[in-house]
Every structure is written in C-alpha cells, then in structure tokens.
Backbone bond lengths (Angstrom), bond angles and torsions (degrees), N, CA, C in turn:
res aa  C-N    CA-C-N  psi(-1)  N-CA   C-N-CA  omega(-1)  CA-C   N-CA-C  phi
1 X - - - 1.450 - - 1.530 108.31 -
2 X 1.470 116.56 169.29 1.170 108.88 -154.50 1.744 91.30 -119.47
3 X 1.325 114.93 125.57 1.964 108.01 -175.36 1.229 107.95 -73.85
4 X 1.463 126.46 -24.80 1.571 118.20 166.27 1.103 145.07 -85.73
5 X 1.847 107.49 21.09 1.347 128.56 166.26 1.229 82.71 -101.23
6 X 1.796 85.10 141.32 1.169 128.93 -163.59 1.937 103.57 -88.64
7 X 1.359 117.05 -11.87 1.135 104.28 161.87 1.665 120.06 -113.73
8 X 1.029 94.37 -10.52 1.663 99.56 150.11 1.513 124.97 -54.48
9 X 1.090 117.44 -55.50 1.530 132.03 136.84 1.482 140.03 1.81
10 X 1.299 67.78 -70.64 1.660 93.40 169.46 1.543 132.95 -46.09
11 X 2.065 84.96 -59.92 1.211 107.81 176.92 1.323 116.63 -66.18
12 X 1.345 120.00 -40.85 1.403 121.29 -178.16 1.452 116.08 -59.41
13 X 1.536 117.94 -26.31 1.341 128.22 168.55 1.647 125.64 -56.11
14 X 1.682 88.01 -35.07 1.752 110.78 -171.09 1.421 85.61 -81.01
15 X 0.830 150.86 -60.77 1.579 164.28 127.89 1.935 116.50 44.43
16 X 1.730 65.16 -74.74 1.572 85.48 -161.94 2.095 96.03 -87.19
17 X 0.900 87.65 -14.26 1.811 87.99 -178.03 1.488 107.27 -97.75
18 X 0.944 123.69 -18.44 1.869 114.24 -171.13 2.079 84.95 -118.85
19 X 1.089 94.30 17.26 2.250 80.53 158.27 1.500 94.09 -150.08
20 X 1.551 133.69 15.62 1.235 116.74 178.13 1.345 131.27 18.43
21 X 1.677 88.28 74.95 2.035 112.82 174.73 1.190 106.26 -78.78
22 X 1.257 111.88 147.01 1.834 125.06 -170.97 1.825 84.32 -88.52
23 X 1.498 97.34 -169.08 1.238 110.85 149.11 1.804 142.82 -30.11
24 X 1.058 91.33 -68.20 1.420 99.69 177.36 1.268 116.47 -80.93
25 X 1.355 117.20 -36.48 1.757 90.34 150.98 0.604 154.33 -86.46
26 X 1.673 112.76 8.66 1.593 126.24 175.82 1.482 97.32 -77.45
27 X 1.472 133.45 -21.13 1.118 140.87 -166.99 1.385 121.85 -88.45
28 X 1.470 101.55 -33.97 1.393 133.14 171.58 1.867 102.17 -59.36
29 X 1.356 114.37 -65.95 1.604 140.39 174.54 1.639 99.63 -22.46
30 X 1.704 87.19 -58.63 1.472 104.08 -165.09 1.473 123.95 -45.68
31 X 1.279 87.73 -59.20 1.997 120.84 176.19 1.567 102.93 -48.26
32 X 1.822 96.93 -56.31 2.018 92.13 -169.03 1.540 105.97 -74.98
33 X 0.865 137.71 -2.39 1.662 140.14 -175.56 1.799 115.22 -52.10
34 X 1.476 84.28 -58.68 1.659 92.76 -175.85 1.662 108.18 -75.79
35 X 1.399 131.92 -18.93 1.260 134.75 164.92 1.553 119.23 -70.69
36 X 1.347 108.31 -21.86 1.785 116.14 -177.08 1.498 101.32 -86.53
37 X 1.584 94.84 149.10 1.813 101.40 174.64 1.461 105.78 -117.50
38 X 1.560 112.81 7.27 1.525 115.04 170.27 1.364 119.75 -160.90
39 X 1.556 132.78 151.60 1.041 109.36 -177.65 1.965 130.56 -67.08
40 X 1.415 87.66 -11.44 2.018 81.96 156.81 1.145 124.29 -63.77
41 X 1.483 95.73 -62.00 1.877 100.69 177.00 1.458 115.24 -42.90
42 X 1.565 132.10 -34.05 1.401 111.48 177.66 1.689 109.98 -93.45
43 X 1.623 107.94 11.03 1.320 84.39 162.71 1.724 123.55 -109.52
44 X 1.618 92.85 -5.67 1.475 94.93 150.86 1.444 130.86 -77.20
45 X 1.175 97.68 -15.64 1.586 85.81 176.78 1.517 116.86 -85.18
46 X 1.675 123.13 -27.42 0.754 123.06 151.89 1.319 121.15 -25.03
47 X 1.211 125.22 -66.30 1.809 133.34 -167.24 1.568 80.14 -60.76
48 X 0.970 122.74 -71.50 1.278 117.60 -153.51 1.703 123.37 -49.11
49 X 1.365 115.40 -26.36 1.469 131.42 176.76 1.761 89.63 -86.65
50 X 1.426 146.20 -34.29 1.331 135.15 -163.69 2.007 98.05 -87.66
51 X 1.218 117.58 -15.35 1.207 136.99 165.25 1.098 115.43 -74.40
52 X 1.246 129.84 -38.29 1.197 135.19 -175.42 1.449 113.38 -88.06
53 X 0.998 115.53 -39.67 1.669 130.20 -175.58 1.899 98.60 -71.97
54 X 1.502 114.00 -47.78 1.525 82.09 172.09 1.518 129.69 -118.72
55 X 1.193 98.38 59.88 1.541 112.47 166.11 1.812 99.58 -128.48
C-alpha cells in the first residue's frame, strides 16, 4: 500500500485509534504499510511482528 494515499491514511488513522497503538506500534504500522497489499494483510502482519517480538 502506498502511505501517501490519502485513504490509506486514513485507514491507518482508523487503525491506530480504534486499537490504541503506543509508540512502537504506531512505528511498527508504519514500517509494515509499504509491505502490505491490503488492509488485512497489514493487520496480520502486525500480529505476526507482536508474535515475533515476544518469543
């Protein structure tokens, strides 16, 4: 996905406000964005990097 569409944007806003991400995962969000081709895929990958981080 592209972070400078403006409804990409958006979503990441809806995102980050209806799961109240700290820091680092707003940062985390940030990073997987341009690797996702939909907004599922970056919210699986999300789990998948919060999976990863504590093991």
């Amino acid at each position: 996905m592209n972070v400078n569409d403006e409804n990409v944007l958006e979503m990441i806003n809806r995102l980050i406000a209806t799961d109240r991400l700290n820091k680092n995962q707003i940062l985390q969000l940030v990073n997987l964005v341009s690797i996702s081709k939909s907004i599922n895929e970056l919210k699986e990958n999300m789990k998948w990097e919060t999976f990863k981080s504590k093991n």
